[in-house]
KOLLUMTI-587180 format. One record per residue: x, y, z of N, C-alpha, C, O in turn; residue in one letter. Coordinates in nm, 3 decimals, padded with zeros to 5 digits. Each point is the difference from the previous one (the first is absolute). Layout:
BEGIN
      n.c1      n.c2      n.c3     ca.c1     ca.c2     ca.c3      c.c1      c.c2      c.c3      o.c1      o.c2      o.c3   resn
         X         Y         Z         X         Y         Z         X         Y         Z         X         Y         Z      A
...
// end
This chain:
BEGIN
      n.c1      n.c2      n.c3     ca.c1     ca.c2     ca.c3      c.c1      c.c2      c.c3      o.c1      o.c2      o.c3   resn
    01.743   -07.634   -04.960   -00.001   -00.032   -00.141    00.143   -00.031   -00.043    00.094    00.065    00.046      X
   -00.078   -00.157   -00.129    00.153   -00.061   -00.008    00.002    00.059   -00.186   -00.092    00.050   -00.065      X
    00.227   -00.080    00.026    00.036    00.071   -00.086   -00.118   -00.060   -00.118   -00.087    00.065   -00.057      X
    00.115   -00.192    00.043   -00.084   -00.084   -00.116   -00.137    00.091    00.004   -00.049    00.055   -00.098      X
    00.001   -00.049    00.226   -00.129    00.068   -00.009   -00.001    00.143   -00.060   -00.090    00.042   -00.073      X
    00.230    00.047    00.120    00.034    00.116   -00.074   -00.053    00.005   -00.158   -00.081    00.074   -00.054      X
    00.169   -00.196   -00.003    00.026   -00.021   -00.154   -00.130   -00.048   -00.043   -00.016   -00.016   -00.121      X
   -00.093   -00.013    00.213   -00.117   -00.070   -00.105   -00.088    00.152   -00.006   -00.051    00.038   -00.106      X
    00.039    00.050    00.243   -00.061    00.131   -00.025    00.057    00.070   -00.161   -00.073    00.066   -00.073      X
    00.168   -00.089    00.055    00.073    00.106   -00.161   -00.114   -00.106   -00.071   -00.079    00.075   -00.059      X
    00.045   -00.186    00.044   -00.070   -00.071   -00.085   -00.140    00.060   -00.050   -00.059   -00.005   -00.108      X
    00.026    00.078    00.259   -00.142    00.059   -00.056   -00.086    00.055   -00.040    00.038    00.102   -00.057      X
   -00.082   -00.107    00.056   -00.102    00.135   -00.131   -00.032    00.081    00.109   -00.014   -00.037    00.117      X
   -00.002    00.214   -00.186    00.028    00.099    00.134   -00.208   -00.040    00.058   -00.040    00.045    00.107      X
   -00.021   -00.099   -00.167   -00.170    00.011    00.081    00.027   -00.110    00.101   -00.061   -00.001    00.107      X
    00.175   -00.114   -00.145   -00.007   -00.094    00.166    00.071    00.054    00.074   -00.047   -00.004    00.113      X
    00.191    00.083   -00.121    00.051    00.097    00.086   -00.095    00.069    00.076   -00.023   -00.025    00.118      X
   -00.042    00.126   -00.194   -00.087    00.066    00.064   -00.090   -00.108    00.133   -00.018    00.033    00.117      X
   -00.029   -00.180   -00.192   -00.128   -00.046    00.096    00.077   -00.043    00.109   -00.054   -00.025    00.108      X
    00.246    00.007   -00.133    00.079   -00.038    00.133   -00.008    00.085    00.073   -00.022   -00.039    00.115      X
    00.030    00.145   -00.125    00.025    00.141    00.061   -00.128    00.005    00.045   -00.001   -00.055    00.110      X
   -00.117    00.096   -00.141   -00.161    00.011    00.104    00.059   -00.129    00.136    00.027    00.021    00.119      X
   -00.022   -00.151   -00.197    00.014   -00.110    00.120    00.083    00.014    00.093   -00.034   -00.026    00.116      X
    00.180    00.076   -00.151    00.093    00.037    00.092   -00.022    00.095    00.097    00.054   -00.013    00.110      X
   -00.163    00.152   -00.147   -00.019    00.130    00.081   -00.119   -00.078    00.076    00.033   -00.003    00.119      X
   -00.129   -00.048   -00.133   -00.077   -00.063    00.055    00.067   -00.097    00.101   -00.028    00.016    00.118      X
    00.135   -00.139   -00.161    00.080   -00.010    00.103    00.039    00.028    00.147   -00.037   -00.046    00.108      X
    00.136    00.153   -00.152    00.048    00.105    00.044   -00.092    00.043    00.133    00.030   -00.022    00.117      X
   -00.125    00.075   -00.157   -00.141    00.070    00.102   -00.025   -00.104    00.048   -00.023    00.022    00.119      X
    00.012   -00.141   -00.143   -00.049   -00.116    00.117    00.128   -00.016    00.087    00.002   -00.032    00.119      X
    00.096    00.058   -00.193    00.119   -00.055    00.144    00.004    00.116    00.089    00.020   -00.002    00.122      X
   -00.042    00.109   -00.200    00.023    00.151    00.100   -00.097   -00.011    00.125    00.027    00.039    00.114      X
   -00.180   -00.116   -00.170   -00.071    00.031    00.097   -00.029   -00.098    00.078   -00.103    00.009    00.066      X
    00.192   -00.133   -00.054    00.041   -00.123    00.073    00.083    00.066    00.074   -00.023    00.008    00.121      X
    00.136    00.052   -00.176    00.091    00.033    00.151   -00.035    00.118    00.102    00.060    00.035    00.101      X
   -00.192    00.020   -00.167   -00.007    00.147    00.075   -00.120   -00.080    00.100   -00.053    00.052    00.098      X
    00.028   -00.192   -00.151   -00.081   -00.082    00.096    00.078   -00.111    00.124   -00.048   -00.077    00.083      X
    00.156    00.108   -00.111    00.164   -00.093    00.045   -00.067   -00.132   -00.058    00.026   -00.096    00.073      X
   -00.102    00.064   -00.179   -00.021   -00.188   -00.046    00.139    00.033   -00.048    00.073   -00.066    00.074      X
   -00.012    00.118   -00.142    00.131   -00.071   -00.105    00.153    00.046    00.094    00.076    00.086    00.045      X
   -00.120   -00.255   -00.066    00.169   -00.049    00.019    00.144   -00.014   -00.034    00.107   -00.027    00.056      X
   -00.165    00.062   -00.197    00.144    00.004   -00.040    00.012    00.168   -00.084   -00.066    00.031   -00.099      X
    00.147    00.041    00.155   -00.028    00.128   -00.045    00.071    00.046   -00.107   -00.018    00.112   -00.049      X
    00.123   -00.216   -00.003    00.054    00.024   -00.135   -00.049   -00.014   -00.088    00.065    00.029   -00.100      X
   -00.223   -00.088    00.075   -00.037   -00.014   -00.128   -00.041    00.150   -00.010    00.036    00.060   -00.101      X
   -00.098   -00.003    00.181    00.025    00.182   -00.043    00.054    00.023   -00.083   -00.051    00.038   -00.106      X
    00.227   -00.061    00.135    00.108    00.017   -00.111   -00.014   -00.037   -00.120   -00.001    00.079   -00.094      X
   -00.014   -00.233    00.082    00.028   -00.029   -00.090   -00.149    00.053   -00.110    00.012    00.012   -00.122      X
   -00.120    00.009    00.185   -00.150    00.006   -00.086    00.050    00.145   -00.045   -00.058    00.040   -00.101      X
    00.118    00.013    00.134    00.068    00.173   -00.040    00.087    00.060   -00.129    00.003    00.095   -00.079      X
    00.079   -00.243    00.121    00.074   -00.043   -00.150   -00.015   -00.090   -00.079    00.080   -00.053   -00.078      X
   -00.157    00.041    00.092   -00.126   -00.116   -00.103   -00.065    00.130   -00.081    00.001    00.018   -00.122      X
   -00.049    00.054    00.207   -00.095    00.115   -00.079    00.084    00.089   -00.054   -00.040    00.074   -00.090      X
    00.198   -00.069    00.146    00.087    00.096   -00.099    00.028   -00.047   -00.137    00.008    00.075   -00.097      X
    00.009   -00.244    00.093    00.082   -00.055   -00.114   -00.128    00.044   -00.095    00.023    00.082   -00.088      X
   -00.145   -00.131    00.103   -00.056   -00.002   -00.108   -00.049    00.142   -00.024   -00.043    00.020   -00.113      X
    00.044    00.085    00.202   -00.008    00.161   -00.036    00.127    00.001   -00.136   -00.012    00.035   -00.117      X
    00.118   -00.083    00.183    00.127    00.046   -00.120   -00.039   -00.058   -00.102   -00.038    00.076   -00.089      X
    00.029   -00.227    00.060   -00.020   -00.071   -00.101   -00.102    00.083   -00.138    00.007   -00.002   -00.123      X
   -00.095    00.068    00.223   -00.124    00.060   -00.055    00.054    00.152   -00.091   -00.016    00.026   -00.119      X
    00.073    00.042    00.210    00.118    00.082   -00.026    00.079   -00.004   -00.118    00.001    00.088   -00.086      X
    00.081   -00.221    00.082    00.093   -00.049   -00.080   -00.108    00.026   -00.154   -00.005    00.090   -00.084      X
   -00.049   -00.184    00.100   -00.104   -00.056   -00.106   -00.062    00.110   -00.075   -00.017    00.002   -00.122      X
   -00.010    00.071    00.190   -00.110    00.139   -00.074    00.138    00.095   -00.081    00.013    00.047   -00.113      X
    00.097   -00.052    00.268    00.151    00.089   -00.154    00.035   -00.063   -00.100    00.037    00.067   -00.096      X
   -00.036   -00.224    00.085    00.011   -00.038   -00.127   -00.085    00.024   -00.072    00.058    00.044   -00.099      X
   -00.193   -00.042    00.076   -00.100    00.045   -00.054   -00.025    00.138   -00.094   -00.061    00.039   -00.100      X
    00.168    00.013    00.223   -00.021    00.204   -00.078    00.113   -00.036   -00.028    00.020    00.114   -00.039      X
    00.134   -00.195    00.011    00.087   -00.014   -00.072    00.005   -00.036   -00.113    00.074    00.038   -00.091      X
   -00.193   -00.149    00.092   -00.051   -00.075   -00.135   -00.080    00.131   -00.094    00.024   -00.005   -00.121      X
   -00.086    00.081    00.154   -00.084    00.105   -00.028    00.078    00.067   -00.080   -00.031    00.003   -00.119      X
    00.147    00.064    00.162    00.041    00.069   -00.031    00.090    00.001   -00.135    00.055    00.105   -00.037      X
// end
C-alpha cells in the first residue's frame, strides 16, 4: 500500500474501514493457507497484508479518539 493509498483510508467513514478490515483478515487467511500449501510465491505479501490490517486498525483507533475528544 503506497502512501496516497495511506491518505485516501483517513477519507473514510469508520463502516468502510471496518468492511476493509473483514476483506483484509479474510485476505490474510487465504495467503496463510496458500503458503502452508507452498502455492504462494511471493511471501512478502504476508508482510505487507499485516500492515495493511495495522494501518486501518490505527486509522480506526485514531477516529473513535477523536470522537470521545469531540464528546467531551
Amino acid at each position: 500500500m503506497k502512501l496516497r493509498d495511506k491518505k485516501q483510508l483517513f477519507e473514510k467513514s469508520e463502516k468502510e474501514l471496518i468492511k476493509d478490515l473483514k476483506q483484509a483478515k479474510e485476505a490474510l487467511f487465504n495467503l496463510i493457507l496458500e503458503k502452508s500449501q507452498n502455492k504462494l510465491k511471493n511471501t512478502k505479501s504476508l508482510f505487507w497484508k499485516r500492515k495493511e490490517i495495522a494501518w486501518i486498525l490505527t486509522i480506526l483507533k485514531e477516529k473513535e479518539l477523536l470522537t470521545k475528544k469531540e464528546n467531551i
